[in-house]
C-alpha positions in Angstrom: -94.2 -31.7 -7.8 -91.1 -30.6 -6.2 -90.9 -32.4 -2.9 -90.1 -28.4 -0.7 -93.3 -27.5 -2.5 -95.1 -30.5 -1.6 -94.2 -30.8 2.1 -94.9 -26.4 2.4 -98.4 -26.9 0.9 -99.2 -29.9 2.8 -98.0 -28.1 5.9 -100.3 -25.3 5.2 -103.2 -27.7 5.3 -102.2 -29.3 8.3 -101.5 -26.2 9.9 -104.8 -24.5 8.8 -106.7 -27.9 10.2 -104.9 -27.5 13.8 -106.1 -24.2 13.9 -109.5 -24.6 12.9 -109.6 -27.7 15.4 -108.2 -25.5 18.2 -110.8 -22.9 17.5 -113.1 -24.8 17.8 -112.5 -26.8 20.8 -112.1 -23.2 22.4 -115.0 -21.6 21.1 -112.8 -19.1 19.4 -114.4 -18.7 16.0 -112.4 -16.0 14.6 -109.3 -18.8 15.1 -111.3 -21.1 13.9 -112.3 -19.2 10.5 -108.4 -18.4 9.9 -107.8 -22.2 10.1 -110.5 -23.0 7.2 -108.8 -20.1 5.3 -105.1 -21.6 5.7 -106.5 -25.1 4.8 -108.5 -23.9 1.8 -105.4 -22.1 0.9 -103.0 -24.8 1.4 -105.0 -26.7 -0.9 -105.7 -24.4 -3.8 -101.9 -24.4 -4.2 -101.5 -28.5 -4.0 -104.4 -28.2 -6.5 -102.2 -25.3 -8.8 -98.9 -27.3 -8.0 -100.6 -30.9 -9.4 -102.1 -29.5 -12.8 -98.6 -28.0 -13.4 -96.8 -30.9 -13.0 -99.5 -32.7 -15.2 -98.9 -30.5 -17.9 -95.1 -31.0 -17.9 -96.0 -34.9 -18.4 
């Protein structure tokens, strides 16, 4: 996996996870929904971005 890809997707989850936690703490659950979104989609990609570089190999 290309290492910019790598560190975007990975930033994505951790990003989606601080603003999930934040939501919660806060009570706000629309923040907190967005957050589970972002980390799902963070994921999917690492997910899409691993069985592409298995396939190379």
């Amino acid at each position: 996996m290309a290492a910019g890809k790598k560190a975007k997707n990975i930033g994505k989850s951790v990003k989606g996870k601080a603003k999930e936690v934040t939501g919660k703490a806060v009570g706000n659950e629309s923040l907190e929904a967005k957050g589970r979104a972002e980390q799902a989609a963070g994921d999917a990609k690492q997910a899409a971005q691993k069985a592409k570089d298995a396939l190379k190999h």
